[in-house]
PDB file of N, H, CA, C and O in Angstrom:
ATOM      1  N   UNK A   1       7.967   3.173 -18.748  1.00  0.00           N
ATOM      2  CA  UNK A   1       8.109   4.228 -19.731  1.00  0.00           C
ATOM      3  C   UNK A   1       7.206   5.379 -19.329  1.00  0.00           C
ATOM      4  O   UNK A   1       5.999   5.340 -19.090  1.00  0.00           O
ATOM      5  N   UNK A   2       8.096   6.484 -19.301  1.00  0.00           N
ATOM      6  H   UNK A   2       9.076   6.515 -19.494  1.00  0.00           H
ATOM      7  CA  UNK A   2       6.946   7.519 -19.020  1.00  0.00           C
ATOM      8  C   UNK A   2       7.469   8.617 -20.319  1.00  0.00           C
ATOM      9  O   UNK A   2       8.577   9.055 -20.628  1.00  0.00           O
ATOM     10  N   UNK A   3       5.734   8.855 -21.031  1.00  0.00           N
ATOM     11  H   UNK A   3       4.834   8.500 -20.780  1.00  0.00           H
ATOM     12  CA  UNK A   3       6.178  10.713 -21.997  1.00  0.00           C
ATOM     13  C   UNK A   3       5.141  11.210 -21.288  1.00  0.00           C
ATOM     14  O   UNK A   3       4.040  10.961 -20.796  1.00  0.00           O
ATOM     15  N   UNK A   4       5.990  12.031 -21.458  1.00  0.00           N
ATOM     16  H   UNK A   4       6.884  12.232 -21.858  1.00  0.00           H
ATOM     17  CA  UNK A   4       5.349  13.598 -20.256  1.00  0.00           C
ATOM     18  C   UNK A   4       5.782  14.619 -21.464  1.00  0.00           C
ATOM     19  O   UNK A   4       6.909  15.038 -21.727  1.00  0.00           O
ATOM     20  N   UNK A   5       4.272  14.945 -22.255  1.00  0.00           N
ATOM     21  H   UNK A   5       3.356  14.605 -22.041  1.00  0.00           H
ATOM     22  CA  UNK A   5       4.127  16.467 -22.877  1.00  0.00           C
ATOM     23  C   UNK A   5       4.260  17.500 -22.027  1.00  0.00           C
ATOM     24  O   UNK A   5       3.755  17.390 -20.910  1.00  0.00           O
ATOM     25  N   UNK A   6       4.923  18.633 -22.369  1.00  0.00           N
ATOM     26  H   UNK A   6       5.333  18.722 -23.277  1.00  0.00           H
ATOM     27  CA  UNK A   6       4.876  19.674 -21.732  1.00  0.00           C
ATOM     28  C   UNK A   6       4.133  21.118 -22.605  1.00  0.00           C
ATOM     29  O   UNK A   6       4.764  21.824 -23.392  1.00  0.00           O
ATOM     30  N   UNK A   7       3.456  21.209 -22.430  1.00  0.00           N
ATOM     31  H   UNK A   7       2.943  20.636 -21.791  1.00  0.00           H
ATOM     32  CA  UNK A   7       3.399  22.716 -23.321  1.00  0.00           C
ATOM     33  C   UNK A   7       2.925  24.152 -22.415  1.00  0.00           C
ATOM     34  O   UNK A   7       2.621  24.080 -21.224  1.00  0.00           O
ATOM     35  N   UNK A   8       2.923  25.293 -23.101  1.00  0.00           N
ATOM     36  H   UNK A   8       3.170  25.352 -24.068  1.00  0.00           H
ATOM     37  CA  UNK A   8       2.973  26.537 -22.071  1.00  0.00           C
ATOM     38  C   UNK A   8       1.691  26.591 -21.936  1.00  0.00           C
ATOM     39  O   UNK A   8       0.741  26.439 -22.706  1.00  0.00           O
ATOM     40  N   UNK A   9       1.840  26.894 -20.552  1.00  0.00           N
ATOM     41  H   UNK A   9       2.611  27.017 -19.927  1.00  0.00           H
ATOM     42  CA  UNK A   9       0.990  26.762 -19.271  1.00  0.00           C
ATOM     43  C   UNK A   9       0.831  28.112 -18.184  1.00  0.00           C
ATOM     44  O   UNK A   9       1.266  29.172 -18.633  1.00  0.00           O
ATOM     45  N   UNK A  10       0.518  28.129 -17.446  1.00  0.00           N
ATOM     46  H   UNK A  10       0.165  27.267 -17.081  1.00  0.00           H
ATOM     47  CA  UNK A  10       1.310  29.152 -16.256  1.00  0.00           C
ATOM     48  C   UNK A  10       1.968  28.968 -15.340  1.00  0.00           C
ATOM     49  O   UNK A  10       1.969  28.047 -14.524  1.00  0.00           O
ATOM     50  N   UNK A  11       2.716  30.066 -15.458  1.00  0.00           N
ATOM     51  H   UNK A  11       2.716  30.815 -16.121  1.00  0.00           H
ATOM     52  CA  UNK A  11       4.067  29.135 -14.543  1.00  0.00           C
ATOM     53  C   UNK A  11       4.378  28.506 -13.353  1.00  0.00           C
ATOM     54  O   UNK A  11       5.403  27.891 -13.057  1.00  0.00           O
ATOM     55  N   UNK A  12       3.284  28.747 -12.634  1.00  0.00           N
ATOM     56  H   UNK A  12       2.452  29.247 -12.874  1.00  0.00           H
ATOM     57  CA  UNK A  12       3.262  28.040 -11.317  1.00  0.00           C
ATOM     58  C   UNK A  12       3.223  26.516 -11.396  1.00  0.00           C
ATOM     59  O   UNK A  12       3.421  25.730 -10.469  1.00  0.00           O
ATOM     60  N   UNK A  13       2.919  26.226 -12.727  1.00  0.00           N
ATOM     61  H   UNK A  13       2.759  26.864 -13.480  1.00  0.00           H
ATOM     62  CA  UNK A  13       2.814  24.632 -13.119  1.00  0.00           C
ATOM     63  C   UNK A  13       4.182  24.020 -13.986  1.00  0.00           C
ATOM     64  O   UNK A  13       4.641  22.925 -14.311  1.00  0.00           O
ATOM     65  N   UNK A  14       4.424  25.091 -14.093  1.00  0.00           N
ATOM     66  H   UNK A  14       4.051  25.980 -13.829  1.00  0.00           H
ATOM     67  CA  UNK A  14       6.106  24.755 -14.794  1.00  0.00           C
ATOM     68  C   UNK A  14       6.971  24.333 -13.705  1.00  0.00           C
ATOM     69  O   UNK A  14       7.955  25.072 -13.679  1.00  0.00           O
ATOM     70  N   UNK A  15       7.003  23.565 -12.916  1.00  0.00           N
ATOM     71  H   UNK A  15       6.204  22.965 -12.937  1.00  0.00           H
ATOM     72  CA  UNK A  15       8.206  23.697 -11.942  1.00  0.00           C
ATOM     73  C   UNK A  15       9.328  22.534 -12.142  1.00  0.00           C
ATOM     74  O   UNK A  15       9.132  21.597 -12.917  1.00  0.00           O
ATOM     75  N   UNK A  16      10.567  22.678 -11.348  1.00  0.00           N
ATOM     76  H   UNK A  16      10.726  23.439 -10.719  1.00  0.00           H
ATOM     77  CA  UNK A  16      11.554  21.551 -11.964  1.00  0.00           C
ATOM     78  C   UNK A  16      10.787  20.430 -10.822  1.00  0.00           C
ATOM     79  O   UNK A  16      10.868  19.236 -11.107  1.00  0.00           O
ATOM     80  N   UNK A  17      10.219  20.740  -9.836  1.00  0.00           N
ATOM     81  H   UNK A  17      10.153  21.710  -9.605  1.00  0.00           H
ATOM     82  CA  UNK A  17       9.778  19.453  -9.202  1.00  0.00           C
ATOM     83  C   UNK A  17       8.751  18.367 -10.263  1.00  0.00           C
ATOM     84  O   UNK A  17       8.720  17.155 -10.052  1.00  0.00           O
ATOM     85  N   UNK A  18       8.026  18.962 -11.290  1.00  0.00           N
ATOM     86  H   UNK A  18       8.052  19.947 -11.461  1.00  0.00           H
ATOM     87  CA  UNK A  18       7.090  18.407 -11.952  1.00  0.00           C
ATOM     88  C   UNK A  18       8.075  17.581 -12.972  1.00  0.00           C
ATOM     89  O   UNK A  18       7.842  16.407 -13.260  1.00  0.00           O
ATOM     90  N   UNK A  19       9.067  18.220 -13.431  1.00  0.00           N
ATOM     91  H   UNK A  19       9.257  19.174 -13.197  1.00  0.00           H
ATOM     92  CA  UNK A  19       9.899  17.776 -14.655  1.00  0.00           C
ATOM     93  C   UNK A  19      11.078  16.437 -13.464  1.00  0.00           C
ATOM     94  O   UNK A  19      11.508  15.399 -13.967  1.00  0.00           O
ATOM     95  N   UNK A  20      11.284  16.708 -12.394  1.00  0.00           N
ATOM     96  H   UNK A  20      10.935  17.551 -11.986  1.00  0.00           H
ATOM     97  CA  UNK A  20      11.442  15.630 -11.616  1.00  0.00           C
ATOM     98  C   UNK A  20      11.280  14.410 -11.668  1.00  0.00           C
ATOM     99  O   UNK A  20      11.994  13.442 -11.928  1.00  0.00           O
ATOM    100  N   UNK A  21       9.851  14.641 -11.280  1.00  0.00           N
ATOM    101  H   UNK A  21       9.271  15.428 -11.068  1.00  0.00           H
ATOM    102  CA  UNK A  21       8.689  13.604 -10.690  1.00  0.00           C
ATOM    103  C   UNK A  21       8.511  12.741 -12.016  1.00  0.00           C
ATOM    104  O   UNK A  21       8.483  11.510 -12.033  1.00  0.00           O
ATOM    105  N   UNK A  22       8.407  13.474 -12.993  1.00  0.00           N
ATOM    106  H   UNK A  22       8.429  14.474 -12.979  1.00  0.00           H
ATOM    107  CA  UNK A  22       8.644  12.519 -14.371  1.00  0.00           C
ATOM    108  C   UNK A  22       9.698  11.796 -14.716  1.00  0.00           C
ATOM    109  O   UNK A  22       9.667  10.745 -15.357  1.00  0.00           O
ATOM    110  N   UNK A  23      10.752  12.414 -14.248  1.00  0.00           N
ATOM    111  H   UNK A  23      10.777  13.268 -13.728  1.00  0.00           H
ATOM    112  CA  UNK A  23      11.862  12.052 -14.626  1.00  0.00           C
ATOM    113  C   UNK A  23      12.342  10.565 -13.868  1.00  0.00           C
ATOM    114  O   UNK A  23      12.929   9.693 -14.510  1.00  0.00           O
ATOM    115  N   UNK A  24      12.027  10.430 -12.520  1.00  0.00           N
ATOM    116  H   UNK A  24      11.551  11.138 -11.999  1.00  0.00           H
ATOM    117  CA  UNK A  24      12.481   9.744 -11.400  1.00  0.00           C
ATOM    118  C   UNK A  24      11.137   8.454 -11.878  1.00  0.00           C
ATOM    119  O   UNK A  24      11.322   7.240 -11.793  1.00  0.00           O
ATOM    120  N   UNK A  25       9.865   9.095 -12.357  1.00  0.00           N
ATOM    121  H   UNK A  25       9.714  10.081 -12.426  1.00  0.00           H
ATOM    122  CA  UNK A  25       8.909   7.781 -12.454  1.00  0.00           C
ATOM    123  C   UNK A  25       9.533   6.687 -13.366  1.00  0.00           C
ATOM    124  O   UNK A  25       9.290   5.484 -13.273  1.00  0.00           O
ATOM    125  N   UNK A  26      10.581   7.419 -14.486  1.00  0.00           N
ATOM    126  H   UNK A  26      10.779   8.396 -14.562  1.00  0.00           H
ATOM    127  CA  UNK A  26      10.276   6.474 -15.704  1.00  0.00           C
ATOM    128  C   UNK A  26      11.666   5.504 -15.358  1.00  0.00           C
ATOM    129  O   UNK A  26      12.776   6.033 -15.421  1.00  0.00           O
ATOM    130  N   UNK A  27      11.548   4.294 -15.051  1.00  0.00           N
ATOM    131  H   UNK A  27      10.646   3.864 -15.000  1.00  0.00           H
ATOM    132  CA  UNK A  27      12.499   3.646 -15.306  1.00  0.00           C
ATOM    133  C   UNK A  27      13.057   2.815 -16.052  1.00  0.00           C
ATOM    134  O   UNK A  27      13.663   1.844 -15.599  1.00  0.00           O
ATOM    135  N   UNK A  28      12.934   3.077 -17.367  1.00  0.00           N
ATOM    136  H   UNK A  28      12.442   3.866 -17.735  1.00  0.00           H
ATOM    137  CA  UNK A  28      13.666   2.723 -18.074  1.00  0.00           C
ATOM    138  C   UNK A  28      13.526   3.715 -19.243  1.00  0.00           C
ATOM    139  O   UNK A  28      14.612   4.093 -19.684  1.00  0.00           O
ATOM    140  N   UNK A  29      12.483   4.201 -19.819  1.00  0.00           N
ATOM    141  H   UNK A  29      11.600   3.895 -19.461  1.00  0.00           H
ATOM    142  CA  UNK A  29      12.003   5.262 -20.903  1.00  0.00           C
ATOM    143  C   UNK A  29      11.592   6.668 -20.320  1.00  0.00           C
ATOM    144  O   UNK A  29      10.651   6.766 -19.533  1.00  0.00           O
ATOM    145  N   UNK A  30      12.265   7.652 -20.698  1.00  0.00           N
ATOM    146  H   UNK A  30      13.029   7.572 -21.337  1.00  0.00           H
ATOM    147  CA  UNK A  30      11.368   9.144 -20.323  1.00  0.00           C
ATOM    148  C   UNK A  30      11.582   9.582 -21.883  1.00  0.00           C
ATOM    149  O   UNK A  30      12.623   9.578 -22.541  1.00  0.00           O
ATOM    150  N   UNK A  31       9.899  10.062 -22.363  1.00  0.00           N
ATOM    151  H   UNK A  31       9.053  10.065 -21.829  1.00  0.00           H
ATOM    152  CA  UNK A  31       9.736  11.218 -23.763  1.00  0.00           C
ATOM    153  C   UNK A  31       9.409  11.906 -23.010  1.00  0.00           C
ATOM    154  O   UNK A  31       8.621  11.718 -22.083  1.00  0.00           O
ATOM    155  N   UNK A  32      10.162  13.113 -23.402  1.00  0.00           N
ATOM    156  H   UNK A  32      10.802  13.265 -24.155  1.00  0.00           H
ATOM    157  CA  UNK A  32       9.957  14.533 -23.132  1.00  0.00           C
ATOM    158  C   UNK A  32       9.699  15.417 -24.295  1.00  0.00           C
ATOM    159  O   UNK A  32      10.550  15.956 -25.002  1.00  0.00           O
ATOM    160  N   UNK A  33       7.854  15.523 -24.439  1.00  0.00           N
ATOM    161  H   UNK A  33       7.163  15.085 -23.865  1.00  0.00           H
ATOM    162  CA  UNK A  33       7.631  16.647 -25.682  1.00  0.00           C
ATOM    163  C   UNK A  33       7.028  17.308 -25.507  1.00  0.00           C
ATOM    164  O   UNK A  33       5.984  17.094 -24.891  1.00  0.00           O
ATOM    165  N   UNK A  34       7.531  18.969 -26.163  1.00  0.00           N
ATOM    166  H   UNK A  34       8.379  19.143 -26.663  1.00  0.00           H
ATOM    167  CA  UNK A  34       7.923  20.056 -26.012  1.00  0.00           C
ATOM    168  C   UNK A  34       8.745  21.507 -26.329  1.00  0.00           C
ATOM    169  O   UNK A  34       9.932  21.258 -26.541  1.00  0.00           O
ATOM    170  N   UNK A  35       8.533  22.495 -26.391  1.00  0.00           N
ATOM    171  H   UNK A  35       7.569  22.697 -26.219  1.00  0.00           H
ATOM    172  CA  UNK A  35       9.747  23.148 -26.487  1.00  0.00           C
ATOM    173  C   UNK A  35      11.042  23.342 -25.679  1.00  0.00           C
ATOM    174  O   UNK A  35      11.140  23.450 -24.457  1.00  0.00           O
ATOM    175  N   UNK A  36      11.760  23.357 -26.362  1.00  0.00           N
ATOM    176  H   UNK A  36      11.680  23.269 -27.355  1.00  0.00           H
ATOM    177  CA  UNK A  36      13.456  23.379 -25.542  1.00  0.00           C
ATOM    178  C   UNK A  36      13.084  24.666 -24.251  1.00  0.00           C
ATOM    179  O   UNK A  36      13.117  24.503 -23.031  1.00  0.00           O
ATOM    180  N   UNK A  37      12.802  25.701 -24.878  1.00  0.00           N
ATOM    181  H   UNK A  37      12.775  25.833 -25.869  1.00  0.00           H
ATOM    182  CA  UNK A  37      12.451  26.930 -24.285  1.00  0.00           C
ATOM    183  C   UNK A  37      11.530  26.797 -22.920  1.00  0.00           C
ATOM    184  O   UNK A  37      11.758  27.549 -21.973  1.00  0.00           O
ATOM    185  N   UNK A  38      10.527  25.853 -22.864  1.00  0.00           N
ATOM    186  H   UNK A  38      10.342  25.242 -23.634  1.00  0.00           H
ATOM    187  CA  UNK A  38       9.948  25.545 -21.841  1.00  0.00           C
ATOM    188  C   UNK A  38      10.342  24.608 -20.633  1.00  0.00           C
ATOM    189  O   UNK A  38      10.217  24.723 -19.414  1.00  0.00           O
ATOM    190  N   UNK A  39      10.870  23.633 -21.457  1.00  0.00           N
ATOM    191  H   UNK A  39      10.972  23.539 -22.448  1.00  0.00           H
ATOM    192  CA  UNK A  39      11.673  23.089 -20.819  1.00  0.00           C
ATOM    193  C   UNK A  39      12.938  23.218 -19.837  1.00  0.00           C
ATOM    194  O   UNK A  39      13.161  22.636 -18.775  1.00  0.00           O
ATOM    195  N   UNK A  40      13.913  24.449 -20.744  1.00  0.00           N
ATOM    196  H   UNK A  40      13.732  24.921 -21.607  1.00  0.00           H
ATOM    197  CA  UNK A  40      14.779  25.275 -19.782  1.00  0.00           C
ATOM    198  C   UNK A  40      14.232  25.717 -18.718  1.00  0.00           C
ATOM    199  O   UNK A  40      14.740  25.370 -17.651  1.00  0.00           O
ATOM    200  N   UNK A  41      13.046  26.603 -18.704  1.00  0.00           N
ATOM    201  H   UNK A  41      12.633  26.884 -19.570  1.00  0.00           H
ATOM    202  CA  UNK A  41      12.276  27.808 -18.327  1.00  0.00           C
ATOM    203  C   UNK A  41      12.206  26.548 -16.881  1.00  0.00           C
ATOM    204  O   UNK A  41      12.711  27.031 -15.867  1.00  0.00           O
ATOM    205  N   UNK A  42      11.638  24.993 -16.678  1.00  0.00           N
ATOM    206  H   UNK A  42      11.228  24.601 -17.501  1.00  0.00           H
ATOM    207  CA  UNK A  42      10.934  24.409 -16.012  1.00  0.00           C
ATOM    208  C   UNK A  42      12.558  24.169 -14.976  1.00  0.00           C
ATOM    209  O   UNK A  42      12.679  24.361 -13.766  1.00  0.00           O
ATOM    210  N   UNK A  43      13.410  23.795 -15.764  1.00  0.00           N
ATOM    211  H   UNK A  43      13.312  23.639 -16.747  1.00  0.00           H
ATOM    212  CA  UNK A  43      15.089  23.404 -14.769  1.00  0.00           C
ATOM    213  C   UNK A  43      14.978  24.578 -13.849  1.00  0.00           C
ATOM    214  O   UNK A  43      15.016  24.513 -12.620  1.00  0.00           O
ATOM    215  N   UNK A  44      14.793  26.004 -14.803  1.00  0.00           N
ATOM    216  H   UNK A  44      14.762  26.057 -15.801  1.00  0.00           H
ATOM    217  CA  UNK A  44      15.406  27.055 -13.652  1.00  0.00           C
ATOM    218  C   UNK A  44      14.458  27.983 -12.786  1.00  0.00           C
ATOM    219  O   UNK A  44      14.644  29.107 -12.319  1.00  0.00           O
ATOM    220  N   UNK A  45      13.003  26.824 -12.717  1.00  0.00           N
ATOM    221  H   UNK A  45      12.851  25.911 -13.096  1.00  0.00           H
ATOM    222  CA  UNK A  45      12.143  27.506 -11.831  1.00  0.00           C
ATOM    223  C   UNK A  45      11.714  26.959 -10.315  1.00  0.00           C
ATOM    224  O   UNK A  45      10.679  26.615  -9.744  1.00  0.00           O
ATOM    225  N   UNK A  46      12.997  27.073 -10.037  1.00  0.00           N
ATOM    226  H   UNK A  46      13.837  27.352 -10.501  1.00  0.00           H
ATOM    227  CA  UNK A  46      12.754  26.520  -8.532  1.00  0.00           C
ATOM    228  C   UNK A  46      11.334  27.437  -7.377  1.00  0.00           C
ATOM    229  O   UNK A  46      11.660  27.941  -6.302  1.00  0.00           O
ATOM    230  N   UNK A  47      10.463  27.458  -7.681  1.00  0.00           N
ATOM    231  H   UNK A  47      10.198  27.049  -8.554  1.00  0.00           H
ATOM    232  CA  UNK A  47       9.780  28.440  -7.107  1.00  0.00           C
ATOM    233  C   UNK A  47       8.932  27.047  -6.132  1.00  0.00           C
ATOM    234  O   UNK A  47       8.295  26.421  -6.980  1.00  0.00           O
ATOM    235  N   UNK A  48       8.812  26.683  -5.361  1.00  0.00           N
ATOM    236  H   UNK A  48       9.329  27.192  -4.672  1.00  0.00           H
ATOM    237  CA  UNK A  48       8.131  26.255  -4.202  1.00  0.00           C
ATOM    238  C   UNK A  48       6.703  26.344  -3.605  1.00  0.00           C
ATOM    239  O   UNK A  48       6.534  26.935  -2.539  1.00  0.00           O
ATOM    240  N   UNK A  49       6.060  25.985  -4.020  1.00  0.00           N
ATOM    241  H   UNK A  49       6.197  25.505  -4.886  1.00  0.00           H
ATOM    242  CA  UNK A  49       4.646  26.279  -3.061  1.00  0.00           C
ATOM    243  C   UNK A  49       3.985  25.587  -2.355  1.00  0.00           C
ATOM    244  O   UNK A  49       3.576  24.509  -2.787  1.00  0.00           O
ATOM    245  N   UNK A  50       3.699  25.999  -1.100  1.00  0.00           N
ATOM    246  H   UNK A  50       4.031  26.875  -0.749  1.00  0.00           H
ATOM    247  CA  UNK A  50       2.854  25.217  -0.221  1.00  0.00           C
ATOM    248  C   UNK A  50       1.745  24.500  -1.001  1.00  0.00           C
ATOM    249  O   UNK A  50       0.881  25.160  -1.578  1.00  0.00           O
ATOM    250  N   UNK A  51       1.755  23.177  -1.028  1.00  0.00           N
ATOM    251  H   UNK A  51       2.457  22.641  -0.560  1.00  0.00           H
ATOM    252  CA  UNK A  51       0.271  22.383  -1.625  1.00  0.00           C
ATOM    253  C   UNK A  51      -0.383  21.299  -0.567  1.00  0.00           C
ATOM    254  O   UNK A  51      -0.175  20.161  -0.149  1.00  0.00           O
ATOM    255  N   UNK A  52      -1.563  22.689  -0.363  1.00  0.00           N
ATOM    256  H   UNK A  52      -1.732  23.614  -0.703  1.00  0.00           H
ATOM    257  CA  UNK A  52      -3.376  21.658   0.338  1.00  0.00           C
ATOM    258  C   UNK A  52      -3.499  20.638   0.143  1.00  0.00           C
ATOM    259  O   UNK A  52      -4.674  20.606  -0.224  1.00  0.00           O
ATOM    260  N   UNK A  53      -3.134  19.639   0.102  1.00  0.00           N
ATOM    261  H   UNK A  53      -2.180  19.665   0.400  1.00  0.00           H
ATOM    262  CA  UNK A  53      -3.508  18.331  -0.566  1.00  0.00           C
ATOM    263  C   UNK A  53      -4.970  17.747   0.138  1.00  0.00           C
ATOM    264  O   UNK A  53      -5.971  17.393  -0.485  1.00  0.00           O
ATOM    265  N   UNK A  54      -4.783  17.757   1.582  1.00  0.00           N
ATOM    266  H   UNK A  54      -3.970  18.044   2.088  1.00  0.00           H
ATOM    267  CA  UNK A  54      -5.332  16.859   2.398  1.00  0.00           C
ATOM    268  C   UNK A  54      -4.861  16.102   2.781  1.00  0.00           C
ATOM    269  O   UNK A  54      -5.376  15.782   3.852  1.00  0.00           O
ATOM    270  N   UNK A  55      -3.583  15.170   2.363  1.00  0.00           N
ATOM    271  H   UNK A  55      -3.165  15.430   1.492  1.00  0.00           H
ATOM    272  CA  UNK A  55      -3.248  13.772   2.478  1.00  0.00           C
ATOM    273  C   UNK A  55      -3.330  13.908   4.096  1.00  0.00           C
ATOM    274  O   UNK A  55      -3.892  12.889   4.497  1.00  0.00           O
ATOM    275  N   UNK A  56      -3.054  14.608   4.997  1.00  0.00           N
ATOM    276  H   UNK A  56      -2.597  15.436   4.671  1.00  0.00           H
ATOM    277  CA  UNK A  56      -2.746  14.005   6.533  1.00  0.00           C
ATOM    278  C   UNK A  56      -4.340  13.775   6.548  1.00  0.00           C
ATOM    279  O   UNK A  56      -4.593  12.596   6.795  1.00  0.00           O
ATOM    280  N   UNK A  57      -5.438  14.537   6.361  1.00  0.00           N
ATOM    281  H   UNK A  57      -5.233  15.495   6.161  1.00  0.00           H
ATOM    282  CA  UNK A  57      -6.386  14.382   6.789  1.00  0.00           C
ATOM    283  C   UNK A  57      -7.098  12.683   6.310  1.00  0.00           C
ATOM    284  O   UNK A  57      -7.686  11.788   6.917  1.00  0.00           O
ATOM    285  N   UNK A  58      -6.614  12.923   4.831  1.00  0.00           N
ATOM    286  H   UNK A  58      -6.137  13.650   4.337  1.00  0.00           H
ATOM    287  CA  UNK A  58      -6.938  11.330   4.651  1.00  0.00           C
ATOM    288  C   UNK A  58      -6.804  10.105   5.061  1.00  0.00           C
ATOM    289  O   UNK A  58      -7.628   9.207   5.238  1.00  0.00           O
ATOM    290  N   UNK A  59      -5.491  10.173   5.216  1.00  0.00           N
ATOM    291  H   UNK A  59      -4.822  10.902   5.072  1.00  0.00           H
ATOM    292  CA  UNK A  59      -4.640   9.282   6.113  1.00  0.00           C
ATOM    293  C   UNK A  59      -5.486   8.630   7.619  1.00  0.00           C
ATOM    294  O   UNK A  59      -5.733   7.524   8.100  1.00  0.00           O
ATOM    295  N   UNK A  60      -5.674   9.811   7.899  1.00  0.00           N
ATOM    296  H   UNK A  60      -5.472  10.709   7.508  1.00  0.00           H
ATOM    297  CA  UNK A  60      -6.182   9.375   9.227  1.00  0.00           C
ATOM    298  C   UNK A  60      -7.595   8.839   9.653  1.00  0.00           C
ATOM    299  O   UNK A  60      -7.980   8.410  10.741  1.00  0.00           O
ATOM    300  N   UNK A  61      -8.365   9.028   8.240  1.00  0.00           N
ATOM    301  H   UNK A  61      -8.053   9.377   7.357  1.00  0.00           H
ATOM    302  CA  UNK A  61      -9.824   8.454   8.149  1.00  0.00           C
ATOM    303  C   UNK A  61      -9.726   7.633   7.060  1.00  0.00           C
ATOM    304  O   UNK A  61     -10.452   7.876   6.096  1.00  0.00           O
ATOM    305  N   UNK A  62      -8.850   6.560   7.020  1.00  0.00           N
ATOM    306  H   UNK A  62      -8.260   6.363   7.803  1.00  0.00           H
ATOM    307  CA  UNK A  62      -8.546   5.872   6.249  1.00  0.00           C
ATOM    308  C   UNK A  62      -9.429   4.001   6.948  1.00  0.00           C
ATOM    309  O   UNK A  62      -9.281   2.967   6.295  1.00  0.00           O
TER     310      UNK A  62
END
């Protein structure tokens, strides 16, 4: 079961990959709470950004 609150934020954090990643975790339950309005706003913001993570670097001094 996954609920994933959403509330307004800035939009670089609104993305449909985030509303995804929730979506794909929950297998069997997804709550989604929120406004409808934000929620739309998150489907039709395909905006992309390069993210620093580190992981290769971790990986390799693992």
């Amino acid at each position: 079961m996954v609920i994933m609150p959403i509330s307004q934020t800035a939009p670089m954090l609104l993305t449909r990959n985030l509303l995804y990643t929730g979506m794909t975790r929950a297998k069997k339950l997804l709550i989604i709470i929120g406004s409808k309005n934000i929620i739309d706003f998150m489907i039709n913001n395909n905006d992309n950004k390069k993210r620093n993570t580190g992981l290769a670097f971790k990986m390799i001094n693992i």
